[in-house]
MIKOLVO-571119 format. One record per atom (N, C-alpha, C): residue number from 1; chain; x, y, z. Coordinates in Angstrom, 1 decimal. Example, Ala and Ser with C-alpha at 12.3 -4.5 7.8 and 13.67 -1.06 7.14 Angstrom:
BEGIN
{i=1; ch=A; X=13.2; Y=-5.7; Z=7.8}
{i=1; ch=A; X=12.3; Y=-4.5; Z=7.8}
{i=1; ch=A; X=13.2; Y=-3.3; Z=7.8}
{i=2; ch=A; X=12.8; Y=-2.2; Z=7.1}
{i=2; ch=A; X=13.7; Y=-1.1; Z=7.1}
{i=2; ch=A; X=12.9; Y=0.0; Z=7.9}
//
This chain:
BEGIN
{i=1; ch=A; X=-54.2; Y=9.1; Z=114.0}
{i=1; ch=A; X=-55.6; Y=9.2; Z=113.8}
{i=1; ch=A; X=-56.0; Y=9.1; Z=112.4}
{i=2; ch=A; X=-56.9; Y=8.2; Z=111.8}
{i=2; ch=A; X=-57.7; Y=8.5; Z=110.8}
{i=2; ch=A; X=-58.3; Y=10.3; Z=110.4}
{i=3; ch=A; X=-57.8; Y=9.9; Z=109.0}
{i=3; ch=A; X=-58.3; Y=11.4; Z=108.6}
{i=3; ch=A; X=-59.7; Y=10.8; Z=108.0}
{i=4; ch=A; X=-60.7; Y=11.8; Z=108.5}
{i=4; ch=A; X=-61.9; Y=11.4; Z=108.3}
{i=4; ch=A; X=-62.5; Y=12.4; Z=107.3}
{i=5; ch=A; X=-63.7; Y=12.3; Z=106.5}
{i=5; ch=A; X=-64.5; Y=12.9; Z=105.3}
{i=5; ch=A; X=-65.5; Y=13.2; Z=106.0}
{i=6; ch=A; X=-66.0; Y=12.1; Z=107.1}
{i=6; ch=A; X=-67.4; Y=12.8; Z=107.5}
{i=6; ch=A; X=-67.5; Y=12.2; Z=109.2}
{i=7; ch=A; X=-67.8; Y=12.7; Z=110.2}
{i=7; ch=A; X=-67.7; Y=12.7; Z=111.6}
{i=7; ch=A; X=-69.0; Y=13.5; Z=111.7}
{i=8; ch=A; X=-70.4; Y=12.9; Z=111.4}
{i=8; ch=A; X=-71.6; Y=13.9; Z=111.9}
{i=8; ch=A; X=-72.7; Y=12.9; Z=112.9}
{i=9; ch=A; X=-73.2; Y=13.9; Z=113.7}
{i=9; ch=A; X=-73.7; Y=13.2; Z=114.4}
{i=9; ch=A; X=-75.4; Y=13.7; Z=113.8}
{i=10; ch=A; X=-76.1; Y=12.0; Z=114.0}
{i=10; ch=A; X=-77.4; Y=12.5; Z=113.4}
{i=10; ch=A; X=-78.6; Y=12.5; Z=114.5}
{i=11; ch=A; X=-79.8; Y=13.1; Z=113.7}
{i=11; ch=A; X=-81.1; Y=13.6; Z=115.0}
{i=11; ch=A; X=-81.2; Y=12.0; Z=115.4}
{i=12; ch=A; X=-80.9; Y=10.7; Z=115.1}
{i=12; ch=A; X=-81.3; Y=9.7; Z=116.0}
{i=12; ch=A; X=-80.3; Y=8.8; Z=116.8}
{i=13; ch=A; X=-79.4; Y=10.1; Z=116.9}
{i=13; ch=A; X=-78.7; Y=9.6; Z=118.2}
{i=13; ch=A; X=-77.2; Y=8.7; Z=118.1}
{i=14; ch=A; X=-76.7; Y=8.6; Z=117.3}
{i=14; ch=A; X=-75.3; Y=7.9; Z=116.5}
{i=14; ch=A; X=-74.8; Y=8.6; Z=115.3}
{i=15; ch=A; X=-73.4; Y=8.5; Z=115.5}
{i=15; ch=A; X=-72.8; Y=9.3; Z=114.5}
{i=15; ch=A; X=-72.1; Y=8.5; Z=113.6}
{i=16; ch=A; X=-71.9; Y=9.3; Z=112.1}
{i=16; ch=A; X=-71.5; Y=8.2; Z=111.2}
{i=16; ch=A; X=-70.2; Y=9.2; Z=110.8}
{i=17; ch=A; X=-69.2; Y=8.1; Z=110.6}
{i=17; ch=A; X=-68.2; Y=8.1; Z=110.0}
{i=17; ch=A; X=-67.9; Y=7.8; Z=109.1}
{i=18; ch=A; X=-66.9; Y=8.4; Z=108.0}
{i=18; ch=A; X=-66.4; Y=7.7; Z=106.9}
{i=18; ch=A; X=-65.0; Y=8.5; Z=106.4}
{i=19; ch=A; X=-64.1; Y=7.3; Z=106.6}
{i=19; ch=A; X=-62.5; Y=8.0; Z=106.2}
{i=19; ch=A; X=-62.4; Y=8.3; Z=104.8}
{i=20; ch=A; X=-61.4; Y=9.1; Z=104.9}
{i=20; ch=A; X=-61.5; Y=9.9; Z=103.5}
{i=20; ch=A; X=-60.9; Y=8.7; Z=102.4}
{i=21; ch=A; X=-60.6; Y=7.8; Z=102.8}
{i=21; ch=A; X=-60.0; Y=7.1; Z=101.6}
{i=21; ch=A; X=-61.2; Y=6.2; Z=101.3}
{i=22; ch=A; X=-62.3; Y=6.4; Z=102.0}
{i=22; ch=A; X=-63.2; Y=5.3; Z=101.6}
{i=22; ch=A; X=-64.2; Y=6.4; Z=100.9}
{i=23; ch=A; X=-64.1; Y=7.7; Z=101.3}
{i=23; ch=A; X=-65.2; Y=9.0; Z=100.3}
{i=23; ch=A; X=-64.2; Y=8.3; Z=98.9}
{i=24; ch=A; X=-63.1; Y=8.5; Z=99.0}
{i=24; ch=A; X=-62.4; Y=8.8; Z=97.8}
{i=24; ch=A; X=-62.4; Y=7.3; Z=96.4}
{i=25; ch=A; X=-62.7; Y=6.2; Z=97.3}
{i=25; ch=A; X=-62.3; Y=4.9; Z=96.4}
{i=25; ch=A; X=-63.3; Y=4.4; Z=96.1}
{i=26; ch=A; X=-64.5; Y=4.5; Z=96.9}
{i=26; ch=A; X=-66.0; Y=4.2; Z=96.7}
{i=26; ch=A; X=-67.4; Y=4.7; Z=96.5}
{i=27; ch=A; X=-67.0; Y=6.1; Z=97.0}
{i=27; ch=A; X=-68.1; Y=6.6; Z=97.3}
{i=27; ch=A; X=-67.8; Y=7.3; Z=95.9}
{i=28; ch=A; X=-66.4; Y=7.7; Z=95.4}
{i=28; ch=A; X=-66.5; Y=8.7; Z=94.0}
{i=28; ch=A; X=-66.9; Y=7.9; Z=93.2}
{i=29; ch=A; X=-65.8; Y=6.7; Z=93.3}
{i=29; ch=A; X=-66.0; Y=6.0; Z=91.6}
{i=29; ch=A; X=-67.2; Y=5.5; Z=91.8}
{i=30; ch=A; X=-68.3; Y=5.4; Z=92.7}
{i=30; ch=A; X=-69.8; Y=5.1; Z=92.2}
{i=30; ch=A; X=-70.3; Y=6.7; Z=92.0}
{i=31; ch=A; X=-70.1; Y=7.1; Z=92.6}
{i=31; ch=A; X=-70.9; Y=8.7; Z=92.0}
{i=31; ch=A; X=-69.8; Y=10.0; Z=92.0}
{i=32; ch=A; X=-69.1; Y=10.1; Z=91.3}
{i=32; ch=A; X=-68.2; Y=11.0; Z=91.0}
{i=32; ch=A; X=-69.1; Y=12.3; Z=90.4}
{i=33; ch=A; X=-70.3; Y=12.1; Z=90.5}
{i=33; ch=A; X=-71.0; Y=13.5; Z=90.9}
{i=33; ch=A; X=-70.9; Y=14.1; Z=92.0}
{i=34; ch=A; X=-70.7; Y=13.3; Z=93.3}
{i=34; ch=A; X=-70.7; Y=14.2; Z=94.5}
{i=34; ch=A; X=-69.1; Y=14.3; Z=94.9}
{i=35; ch=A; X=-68.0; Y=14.4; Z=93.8}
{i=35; ch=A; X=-66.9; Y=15.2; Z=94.2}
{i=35; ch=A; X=-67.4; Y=16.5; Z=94.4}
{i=36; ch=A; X=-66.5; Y=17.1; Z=95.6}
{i=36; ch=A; X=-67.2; Y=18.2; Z=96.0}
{i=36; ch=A; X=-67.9; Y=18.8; Z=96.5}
{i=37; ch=A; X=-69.0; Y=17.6; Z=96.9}
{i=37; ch=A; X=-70.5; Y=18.0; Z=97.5}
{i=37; ch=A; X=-70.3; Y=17.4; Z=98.7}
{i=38; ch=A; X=-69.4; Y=17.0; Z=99.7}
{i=38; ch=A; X=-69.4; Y=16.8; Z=101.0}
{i=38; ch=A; X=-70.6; Y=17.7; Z=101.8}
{i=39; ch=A; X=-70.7; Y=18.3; Z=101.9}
{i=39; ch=A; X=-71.0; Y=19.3; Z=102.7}
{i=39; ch=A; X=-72.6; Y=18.8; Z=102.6}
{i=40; ch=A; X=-73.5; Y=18.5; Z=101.3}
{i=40; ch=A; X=-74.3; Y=18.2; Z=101.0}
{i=40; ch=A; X=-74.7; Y=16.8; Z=101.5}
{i=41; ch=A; X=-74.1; Y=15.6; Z=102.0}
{i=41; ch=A; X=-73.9; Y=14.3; Z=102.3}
{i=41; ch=A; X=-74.1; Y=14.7; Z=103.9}
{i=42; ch=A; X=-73.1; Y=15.5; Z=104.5}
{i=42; ch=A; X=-72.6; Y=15.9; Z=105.6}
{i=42; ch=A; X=-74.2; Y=16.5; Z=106.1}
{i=43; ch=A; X=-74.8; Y=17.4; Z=105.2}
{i=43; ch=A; X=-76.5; Y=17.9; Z=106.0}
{i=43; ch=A; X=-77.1; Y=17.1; Z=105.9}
{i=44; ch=A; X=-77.2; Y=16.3; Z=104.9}
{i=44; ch=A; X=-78.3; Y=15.0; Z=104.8}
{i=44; ch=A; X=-78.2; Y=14.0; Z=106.3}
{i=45; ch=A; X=-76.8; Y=14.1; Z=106.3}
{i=45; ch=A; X=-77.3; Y=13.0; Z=107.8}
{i=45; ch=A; X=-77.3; Y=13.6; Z=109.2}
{i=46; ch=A; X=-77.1; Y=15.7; Z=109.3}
{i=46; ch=A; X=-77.3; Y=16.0; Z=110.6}
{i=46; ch=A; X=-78.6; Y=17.0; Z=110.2}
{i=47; ch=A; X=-79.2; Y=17.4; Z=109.0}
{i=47; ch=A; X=-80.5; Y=17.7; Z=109.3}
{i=47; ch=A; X=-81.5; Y=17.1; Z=108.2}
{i=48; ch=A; X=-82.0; Y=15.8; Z=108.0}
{i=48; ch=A; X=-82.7; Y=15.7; Z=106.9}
{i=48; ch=A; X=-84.1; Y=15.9; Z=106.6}
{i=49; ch=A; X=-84.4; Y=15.5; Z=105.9}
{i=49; ch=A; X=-86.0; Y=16.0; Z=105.7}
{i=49; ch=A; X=-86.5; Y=14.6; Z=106.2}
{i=50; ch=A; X=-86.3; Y=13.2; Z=105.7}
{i=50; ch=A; X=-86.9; Y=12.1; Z=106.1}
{i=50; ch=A; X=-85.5; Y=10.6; Z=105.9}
{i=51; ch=A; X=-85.8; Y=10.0; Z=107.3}
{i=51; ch=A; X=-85.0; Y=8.8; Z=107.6}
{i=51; ch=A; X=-86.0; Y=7.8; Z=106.9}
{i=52; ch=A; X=-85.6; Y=7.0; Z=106.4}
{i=52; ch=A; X=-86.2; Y=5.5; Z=105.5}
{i=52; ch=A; X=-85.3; Y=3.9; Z=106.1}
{i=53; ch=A; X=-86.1; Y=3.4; Z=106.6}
{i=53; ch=A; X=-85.2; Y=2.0; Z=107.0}
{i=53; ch=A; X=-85.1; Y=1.3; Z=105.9}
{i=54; ch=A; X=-84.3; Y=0.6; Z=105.2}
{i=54; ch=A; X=-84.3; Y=0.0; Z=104.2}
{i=54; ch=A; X=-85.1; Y=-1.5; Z=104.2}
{i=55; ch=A; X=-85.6; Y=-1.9; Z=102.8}
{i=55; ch=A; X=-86.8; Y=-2.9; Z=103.0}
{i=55; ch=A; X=-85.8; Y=-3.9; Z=103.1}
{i=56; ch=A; X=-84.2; Y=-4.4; Z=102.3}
{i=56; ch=A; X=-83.6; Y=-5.5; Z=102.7}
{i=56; ch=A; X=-82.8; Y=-5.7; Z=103.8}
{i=57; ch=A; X=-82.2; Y=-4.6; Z=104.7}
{i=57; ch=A; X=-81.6; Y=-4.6; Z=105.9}
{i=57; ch=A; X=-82.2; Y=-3.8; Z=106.3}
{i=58; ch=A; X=-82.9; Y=-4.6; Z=107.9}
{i=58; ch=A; X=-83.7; Y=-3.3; Z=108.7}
{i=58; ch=A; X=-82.5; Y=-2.5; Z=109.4}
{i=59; ch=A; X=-81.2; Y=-2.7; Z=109.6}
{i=59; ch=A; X=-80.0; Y=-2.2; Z=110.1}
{i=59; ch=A; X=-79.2; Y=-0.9; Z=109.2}
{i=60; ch=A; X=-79.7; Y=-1.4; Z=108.1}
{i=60; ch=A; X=-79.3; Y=0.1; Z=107.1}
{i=60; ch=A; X=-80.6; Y=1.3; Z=107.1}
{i=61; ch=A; X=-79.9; Y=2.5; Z=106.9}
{i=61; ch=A; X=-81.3; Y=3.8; Z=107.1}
{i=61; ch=A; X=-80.6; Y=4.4; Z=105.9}
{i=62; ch=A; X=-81.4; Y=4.9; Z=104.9}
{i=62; ch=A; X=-80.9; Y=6.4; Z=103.9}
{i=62; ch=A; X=-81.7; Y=7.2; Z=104.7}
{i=63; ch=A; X=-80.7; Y=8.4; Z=104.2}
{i=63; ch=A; X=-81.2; Y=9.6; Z=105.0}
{i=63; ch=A; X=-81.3; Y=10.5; Z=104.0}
{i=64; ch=A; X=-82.9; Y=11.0; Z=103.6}
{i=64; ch=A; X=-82.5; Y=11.8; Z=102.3}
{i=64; ch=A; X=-82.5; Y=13.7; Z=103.1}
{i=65; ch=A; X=-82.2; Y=14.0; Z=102.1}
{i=65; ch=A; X=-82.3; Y=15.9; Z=102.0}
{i=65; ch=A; X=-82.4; Y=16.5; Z=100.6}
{i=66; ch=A; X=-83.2; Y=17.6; Z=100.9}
{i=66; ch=A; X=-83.1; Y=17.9; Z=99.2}
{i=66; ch=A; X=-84.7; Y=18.0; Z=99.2}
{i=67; ch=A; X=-85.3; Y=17.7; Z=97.8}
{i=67; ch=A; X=-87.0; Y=17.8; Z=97.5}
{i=67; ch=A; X=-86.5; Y=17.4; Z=96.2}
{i=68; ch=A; X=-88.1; Y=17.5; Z=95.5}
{i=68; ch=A; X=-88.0; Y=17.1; Z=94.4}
{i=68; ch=A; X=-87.6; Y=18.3; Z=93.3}
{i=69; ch=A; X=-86.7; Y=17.8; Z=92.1}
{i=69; ch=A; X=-86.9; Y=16.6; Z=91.5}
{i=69; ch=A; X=-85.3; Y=16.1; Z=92.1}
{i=70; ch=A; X=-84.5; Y=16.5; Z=93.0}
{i=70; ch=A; X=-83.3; Y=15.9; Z=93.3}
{i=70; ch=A; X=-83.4; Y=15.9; Z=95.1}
{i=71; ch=A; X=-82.6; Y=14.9; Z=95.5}
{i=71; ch=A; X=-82.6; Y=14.0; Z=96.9}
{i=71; ch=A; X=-81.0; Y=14.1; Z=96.7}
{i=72; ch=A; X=-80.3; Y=14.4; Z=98.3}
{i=72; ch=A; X=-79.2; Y=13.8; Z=98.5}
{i=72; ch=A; X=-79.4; Y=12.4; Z=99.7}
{i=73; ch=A; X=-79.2; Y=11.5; Z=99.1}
{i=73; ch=A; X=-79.6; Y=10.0; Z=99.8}
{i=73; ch=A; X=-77.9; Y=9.9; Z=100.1}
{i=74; ch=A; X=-78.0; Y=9.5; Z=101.9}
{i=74; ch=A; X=-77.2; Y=9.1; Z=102.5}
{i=74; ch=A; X=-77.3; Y=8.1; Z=103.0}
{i=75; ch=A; X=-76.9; Y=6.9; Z=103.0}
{i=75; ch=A; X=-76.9; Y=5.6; Z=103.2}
{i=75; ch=A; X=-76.2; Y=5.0; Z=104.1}
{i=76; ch=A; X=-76.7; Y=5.0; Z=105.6}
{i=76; ch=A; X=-75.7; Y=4.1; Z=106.5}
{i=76; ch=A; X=-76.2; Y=3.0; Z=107.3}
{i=77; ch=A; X=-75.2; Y=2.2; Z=108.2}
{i=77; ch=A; X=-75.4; Y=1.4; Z=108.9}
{i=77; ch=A; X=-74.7; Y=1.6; Z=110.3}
{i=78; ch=A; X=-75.8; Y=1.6; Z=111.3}
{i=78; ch=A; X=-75.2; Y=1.6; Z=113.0}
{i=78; ch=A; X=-75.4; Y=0.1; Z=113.3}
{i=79; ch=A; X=-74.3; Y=0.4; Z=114.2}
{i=79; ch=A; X=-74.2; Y=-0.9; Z=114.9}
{i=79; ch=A; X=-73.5; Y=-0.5; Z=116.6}
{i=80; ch=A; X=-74.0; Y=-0.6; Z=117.5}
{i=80; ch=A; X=-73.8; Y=-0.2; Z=118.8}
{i=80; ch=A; X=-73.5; Y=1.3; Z=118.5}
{i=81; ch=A; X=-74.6; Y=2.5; Z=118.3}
{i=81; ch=A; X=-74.5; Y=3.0; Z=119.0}
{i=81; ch=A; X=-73.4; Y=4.0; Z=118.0}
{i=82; ch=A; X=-73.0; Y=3.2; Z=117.2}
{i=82; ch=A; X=-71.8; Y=4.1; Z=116.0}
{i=82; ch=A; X=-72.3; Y=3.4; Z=114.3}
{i=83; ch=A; X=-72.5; Y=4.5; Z=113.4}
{i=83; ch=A; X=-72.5; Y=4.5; Z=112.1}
{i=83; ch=A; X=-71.5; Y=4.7; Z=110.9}
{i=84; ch=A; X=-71.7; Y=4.1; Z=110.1}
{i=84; ch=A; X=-70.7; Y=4.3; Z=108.8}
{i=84; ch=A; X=-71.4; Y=4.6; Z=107.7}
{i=85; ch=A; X=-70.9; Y=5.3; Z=106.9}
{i=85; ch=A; X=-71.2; Y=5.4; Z=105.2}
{i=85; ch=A; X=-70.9; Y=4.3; Z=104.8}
{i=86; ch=A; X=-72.2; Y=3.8; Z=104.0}
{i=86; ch=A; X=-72.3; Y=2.3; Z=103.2}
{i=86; ch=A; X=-71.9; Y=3.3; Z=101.5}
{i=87; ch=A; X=-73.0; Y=4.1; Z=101.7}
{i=87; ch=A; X=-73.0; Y=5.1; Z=100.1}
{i=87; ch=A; X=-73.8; Y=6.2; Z=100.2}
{i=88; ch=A; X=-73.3; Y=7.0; Z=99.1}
{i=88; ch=A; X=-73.8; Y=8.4; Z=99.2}
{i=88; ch=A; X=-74.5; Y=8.5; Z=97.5}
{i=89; ch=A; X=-75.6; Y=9.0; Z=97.2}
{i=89; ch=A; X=-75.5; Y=9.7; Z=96.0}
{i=89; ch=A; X=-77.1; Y=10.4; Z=95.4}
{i=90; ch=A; X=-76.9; Y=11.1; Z=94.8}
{i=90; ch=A; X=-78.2; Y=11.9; Z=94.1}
{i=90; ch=A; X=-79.3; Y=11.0; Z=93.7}
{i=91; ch=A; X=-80.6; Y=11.8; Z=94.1}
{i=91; ch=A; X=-81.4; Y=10.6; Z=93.5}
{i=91; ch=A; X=-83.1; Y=11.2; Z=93.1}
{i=92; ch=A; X=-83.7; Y=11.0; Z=92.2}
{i=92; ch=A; X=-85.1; Y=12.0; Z=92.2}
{i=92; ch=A; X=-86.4; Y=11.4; Z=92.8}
{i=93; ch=A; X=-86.0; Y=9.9; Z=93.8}
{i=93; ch=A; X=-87.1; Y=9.5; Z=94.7}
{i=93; ch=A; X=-86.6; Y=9.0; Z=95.4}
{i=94; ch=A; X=-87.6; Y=9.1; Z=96.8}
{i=94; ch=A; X=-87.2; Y=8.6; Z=97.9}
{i=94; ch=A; X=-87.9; Y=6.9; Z=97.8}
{i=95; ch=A; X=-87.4; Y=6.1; Z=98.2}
{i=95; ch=A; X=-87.1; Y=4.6; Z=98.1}
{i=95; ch=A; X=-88.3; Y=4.5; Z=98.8}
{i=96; ch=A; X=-88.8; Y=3.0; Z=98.5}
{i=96; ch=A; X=-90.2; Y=2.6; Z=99.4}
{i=96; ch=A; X=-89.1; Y=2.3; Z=100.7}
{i=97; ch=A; X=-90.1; Y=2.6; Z=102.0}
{i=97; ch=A; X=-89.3; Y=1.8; Z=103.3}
{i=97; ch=A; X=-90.5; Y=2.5; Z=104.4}
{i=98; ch=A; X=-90.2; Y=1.8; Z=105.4}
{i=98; ch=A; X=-90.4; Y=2.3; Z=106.6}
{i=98; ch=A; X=-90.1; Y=3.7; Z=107.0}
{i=99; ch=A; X=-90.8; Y=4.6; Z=107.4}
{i=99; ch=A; X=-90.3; Y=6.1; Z=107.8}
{i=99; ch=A; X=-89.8; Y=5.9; Z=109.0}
{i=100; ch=A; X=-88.5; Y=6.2; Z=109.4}
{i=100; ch=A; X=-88.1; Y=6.0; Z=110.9}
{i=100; ch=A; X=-88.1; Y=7.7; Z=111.4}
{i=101; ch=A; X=-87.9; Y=8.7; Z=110.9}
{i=101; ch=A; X=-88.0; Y=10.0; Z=111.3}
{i=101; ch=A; X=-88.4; Y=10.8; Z=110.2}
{i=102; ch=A; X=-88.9; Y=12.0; Z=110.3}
{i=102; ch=A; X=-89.4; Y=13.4; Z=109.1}
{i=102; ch=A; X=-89.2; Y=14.3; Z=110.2}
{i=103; ch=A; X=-88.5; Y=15.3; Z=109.9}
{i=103; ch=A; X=-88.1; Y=16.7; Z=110.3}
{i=103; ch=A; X=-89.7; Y=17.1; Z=110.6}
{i=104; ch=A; X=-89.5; Y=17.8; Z=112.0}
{i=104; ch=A; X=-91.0; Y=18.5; Z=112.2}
{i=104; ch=A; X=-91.0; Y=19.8; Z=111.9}
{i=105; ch=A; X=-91.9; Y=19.9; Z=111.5}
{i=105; ch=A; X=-92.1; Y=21.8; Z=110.1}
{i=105; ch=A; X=-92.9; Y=22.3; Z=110.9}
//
């Protein structure tokens, strides 16, 4: 079995995966700020504050968590029903897009 970095299931119904060699080869060397912050990537996609469809692929969603002035943006793509981490990383705005979900307060 794949050893996995993230196995979470999100509020719209598909869960994203991502093996730990792909946290470790892509997701660091672009943001080797979030060594260590799994856990922070991991709540962004099972409780966020707001889902954003992206304006170039309507098939990719970031999922942020966090407020201002910092966002944890989690970045995936579903496809039947199952999700992957495309990318993960810090960010101090949420991206223009489509609102696909906002946590009800």
């Amino acid at each position: 079995m794949t050893d996995l970095a993230l196995d979470v299931a999100t509020p719209l119904g598909f869960t994203v995966r991502c093996t730990r060699a792909y946290w470790d080869q892509v997701i660091l060397e672009k943001h080797p700020v979030l060594r260590g912050r799994e856990e922070e990537v991991r709540q962004a996609l099972a409780d966020p504050d707001e889902v954003r469809q992206s304006r170039k692929d309507p098939a990719v969603l970031l999922f942020y968590r966090g407020g201002a002035p910092r966002w944890t943006c989690a970045v995936t793509k579903a496809e039947g029903g199952r999700g992957f981490l495309v990318t993960a990383y810090p960010t101090d705005a949420i991206k223009i897009g489509v609102t696909v979900w906002t946590r009800s307060r």
